[in-house]
Backbone as CSV, one residue per row, in Angstrom:
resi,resn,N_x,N_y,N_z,CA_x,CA_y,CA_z,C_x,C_y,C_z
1,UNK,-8.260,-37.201,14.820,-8.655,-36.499,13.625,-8.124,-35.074,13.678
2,UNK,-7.825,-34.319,12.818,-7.276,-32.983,12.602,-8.594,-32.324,11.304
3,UNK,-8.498,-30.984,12.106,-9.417,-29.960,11.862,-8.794,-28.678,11.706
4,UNK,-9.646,-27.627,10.939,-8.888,-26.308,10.640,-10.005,-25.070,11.437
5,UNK,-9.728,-24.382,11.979,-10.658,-23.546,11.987,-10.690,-21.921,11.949
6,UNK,-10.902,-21.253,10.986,-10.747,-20.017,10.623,-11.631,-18.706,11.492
7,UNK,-10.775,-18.527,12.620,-11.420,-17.491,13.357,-11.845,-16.307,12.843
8,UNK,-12.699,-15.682,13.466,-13.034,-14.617,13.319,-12.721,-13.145,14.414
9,UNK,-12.761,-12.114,14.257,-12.694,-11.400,14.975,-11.482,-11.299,15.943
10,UNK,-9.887,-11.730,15.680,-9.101,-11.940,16.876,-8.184,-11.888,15.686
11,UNK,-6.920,-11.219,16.372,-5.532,-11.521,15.346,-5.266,-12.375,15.157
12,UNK,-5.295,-13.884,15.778,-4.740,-15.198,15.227,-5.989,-15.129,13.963
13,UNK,-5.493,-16.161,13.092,-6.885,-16.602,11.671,-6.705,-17.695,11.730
14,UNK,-6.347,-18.472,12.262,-6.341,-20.244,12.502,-6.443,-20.574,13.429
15,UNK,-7.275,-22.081,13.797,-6.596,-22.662,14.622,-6.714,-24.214,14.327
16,UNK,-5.903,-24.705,13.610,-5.166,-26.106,13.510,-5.580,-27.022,14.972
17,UNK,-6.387,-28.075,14.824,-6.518,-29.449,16.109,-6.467,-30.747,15.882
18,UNK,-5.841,-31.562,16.949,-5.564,-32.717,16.741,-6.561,-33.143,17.717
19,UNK,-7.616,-34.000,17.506,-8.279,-34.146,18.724,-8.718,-36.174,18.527
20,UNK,-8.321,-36.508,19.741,-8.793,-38.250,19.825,-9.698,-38.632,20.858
21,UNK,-10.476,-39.099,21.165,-11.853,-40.092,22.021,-11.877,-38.594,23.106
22,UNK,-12.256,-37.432,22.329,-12.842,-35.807,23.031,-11.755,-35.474,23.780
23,UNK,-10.210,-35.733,23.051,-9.583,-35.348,23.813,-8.348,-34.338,23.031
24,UNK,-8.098,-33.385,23.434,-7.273,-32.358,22.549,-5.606,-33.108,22.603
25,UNK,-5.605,-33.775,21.309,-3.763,-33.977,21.051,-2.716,-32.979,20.881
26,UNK,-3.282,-31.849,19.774,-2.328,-31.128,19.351,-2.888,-29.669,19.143
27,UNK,-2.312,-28.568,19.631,-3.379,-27.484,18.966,-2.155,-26.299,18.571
28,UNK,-2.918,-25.613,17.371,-1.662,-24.619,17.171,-2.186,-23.222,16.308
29,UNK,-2.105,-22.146,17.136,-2.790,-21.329,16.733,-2.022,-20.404,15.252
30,UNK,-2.420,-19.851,13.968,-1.662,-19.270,12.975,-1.773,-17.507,13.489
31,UNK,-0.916,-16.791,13.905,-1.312,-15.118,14.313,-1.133,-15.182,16.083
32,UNK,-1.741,-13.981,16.133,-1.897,-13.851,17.462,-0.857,-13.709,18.259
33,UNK,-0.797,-13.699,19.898,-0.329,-13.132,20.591,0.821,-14.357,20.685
34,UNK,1.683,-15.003,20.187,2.572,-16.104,19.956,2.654,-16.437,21.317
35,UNK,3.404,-15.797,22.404,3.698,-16.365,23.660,2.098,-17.427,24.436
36,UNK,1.250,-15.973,24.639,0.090,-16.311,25.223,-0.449,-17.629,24.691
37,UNK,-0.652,-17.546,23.250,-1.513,-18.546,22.751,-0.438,-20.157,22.262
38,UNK,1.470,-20.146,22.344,2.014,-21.255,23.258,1.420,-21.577,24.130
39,UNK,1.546,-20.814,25.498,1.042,-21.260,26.806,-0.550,-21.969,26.961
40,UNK,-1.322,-21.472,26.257,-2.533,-21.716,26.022,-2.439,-23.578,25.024
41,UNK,-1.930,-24.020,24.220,-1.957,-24.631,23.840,-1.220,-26.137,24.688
42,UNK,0.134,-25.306,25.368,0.405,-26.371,26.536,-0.342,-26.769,27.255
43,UNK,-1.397,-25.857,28.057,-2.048,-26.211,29.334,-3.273,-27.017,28.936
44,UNK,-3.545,-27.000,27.256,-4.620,-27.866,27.381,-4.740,-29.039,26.685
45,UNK,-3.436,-29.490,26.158,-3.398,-30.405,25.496,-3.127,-31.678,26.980
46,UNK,-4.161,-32.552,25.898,-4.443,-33.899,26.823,-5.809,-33.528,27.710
47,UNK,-6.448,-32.234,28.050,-8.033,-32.479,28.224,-8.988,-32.627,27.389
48,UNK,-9.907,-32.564,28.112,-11.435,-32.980,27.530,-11.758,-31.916,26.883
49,UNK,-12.752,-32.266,25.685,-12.923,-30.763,24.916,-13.987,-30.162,26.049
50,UNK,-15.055,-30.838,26.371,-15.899,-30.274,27.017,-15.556,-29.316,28.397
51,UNK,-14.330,-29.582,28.835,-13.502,-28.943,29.979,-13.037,-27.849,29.453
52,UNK,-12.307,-27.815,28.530,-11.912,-26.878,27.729,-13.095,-25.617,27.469
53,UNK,-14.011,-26.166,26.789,-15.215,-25.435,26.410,-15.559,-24.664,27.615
54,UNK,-15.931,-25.078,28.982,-16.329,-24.739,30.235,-15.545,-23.395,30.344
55,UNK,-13.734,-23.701,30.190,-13.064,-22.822,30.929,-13.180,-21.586,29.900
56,UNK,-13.253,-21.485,28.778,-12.805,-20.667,27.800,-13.781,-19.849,26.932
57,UNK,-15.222,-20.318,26.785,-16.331,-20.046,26.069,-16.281,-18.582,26.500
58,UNK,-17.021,-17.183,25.995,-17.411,-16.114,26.739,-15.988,-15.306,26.578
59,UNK,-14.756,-15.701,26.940,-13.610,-14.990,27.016,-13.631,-13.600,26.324
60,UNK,-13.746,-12.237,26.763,-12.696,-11.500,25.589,-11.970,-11.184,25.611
61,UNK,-11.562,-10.113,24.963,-10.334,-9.828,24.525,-10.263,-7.783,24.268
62,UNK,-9.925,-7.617,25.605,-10.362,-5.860,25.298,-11.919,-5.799,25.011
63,UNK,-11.909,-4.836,24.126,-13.203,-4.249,23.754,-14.035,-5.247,22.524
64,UNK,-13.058,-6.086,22.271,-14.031,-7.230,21.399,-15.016,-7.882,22.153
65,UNK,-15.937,-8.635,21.389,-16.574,-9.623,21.883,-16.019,-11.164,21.995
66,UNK,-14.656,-11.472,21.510,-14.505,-12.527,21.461,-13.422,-12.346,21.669
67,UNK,-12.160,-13.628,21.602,-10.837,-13.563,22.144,-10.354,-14.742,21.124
68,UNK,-9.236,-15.210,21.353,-8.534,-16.158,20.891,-8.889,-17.421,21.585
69,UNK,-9.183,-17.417,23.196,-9.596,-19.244,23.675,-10.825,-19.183,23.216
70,UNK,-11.837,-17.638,23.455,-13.173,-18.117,22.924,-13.422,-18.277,21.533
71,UNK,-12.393,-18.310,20.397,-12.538,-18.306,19.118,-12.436,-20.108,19.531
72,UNK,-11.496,-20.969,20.441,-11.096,-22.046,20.774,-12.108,-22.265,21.005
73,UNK,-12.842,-22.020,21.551,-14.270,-23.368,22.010,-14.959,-23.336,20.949
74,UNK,-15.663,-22.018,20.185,-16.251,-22.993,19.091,-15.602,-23.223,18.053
75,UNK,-14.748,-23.171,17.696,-13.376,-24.889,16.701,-13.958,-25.508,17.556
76,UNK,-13.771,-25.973,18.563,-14.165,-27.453,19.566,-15.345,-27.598,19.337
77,UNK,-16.563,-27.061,19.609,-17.994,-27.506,19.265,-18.271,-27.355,17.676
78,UNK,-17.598,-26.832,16.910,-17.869,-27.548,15.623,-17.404,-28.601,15.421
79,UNK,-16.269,-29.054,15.881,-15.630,-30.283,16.204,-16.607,-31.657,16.830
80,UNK,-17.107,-31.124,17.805,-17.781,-31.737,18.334,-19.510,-32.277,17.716
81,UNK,-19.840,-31.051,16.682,-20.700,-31.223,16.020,-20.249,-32.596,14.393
82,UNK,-19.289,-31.943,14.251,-18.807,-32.567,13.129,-18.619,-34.618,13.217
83,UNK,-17.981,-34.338,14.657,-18.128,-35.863,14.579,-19.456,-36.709,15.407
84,UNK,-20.385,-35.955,15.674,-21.507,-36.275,16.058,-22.252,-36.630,14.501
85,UNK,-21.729,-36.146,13.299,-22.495,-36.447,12.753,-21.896,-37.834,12.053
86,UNK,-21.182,-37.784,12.274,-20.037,-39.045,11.493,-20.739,-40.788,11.590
């Protein structure tokens, strides 16, 4: 299934997911730090969201409260909410 999710607080404003049986297919962030958030999208495609969530939740970013992977975990737990309700 593919999902959109409109961050907040971080220069990327998207993040586009492909996700199958809790597992991340495709991810692609719109903004942001282009290199970093490539690399970020390689290393986690093909895990578990819940692994994902573990490594990335909390993250910031400078003096923000949030970052670009931690904008990534919750896309994933709304994700995760979303098809819980399905």
């Amino acid at each position: 299934m593919k999902f959109s999710y409109k961050t907040q607080g971080t220069c990327s404003t998207m993040i586009d997911l492909e996700v199958e049986n809790n597992k991340i297919v495709d991810v692609h962030f719109t903004g942001g730090c282009n290199g970093n958030l490539q690399g970020i999208s390689a290393l986690i495609k093909g895990m578990d969201m819940d692994e994902v969530i573990n490594r990335v939740e909390g993250i910031h970013c400078g003096r923000r409260t949030t970052s670009c992977p931690d904008q990534l975990s919750k896309a994933l737990r709304m994700i995760k909410e979303e098809m819980g309700a399905q």
